[in-house]
Every structure is written in structure tokens, then in C-alpha cells.
C-alpha positions as CSV (number, residue, x, y, z in Angstrom):
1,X,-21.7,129.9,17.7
2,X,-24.0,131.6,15.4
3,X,-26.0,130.3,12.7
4,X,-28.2,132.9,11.0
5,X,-30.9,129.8,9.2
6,X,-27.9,128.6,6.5
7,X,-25.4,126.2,6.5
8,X,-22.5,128.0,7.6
9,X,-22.2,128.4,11.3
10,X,-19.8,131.1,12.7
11,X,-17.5,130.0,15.7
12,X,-16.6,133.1,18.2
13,X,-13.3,132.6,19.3
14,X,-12.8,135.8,21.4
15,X,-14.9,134.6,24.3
16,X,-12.5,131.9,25.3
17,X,-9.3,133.7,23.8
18,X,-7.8,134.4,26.8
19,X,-8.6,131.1,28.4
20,X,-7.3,129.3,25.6
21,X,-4.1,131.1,25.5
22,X,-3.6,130.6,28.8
23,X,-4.2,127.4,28.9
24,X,-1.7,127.1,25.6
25,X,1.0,129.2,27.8
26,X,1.0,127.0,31.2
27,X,1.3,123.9,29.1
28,X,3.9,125.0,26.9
29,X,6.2,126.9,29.4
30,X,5.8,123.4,31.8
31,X,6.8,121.6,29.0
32,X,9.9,123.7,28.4
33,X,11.1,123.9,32.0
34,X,10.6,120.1,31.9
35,X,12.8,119.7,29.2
36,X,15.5,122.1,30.8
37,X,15.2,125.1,28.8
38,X,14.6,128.8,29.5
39,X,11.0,128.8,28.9
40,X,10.9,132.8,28.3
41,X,13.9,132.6,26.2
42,X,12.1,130.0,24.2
43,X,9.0,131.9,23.9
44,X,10.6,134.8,22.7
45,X,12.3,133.4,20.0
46,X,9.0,131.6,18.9
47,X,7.4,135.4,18.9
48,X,9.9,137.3,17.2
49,X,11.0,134.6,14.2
50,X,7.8,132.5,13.9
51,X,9.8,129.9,14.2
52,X,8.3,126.9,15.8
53,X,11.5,124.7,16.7
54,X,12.1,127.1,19.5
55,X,9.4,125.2,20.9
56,X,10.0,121.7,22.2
57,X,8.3,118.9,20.8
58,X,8.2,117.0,23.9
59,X,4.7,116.3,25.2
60,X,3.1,118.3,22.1
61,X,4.2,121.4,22.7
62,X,5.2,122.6,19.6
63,X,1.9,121.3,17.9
64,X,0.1,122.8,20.8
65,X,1.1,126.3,20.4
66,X,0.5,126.3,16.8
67,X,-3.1,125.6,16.7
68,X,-3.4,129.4,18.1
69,X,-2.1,132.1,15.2
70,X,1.1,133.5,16.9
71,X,-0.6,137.1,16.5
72,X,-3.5,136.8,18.2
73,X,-2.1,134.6,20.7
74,X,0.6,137.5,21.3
75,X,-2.6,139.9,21.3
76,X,-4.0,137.7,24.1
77,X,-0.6,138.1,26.1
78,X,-0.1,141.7,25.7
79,X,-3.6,142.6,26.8
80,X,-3.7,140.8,29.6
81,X,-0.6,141.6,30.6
82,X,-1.8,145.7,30.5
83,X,-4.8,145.0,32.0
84,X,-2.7,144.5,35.4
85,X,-0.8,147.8,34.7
């Protein structure tokens, strides 16, 4: 966090970023395969409509994966994901 001697303090998100979102990920994808679904079907369909109910609500899940914007959270994903290319 940053406060430059006023009020407002900036909060740096893109320390923890990829932490956070995979954090978000495991609990989210357990949750789905819990539940019986398809957890990259799921995910997909979250990504590409923006649609939340692809998410199941069981154990949080769906509130859980919105307190990340789907963007950045896809951002996250993608760049980790060619990091190990």
C-alpha cells in the first residue's frame, strides 16, 4: 500500500494477483467437481458470457469468483499459463 502524506491510500493488487487467482481457481474448480459438474466446462462458460450461474453457489463459489473482475482474473490465467510455454 502506498500513501503519499493524504488520506487516500493506494492498494497494489498486482503483487498478489496471481496468488489470489489461484487461490480463487482451486476453490472454485473443488467446489464444482464437488457438486458433479465439469469444472472446465463451467469455467468456460463463466469466461466467455460473464455469466455467473455457470458457477455453483455451493460453498460460495459463485460469490467467490466474483470478488476478482473476470478480466483480470482471465489475465492472471493466461499469463501464467504462457509462462510455462
Amino acid at each position: 500500500m502506498e500513501n503519499a502524506g493524504t488520506n487516500t491510500t493506494k492498494f497494489n493488487f498486482s503483487g498478489d494477483r496471481s496468488a489470489n487467482a489461484r487461490v480463487l481457481m482451486t476453490y472454485v474448480y473443488g467446489a464444482l467437481k464437488e457438486k458433479g459438474y465439469n469444472p472446465i466446462n463451467q469455467l468456460v462458460g463463466y469466461f466467455i458470457s460473464g455469466d455467473p450461474t455457470y458457477i455453483t453457489s455451493y460453498k460460495g463459489a459463485r460469490g467467490y469468483i466474483k470478488r476478482i473482475d473476470r478480466d483480470e482474473l482471465l489475465e492472471v490465467i493466461i499469463s501464467e499459463y504462457c509462462s510455462k510455454l
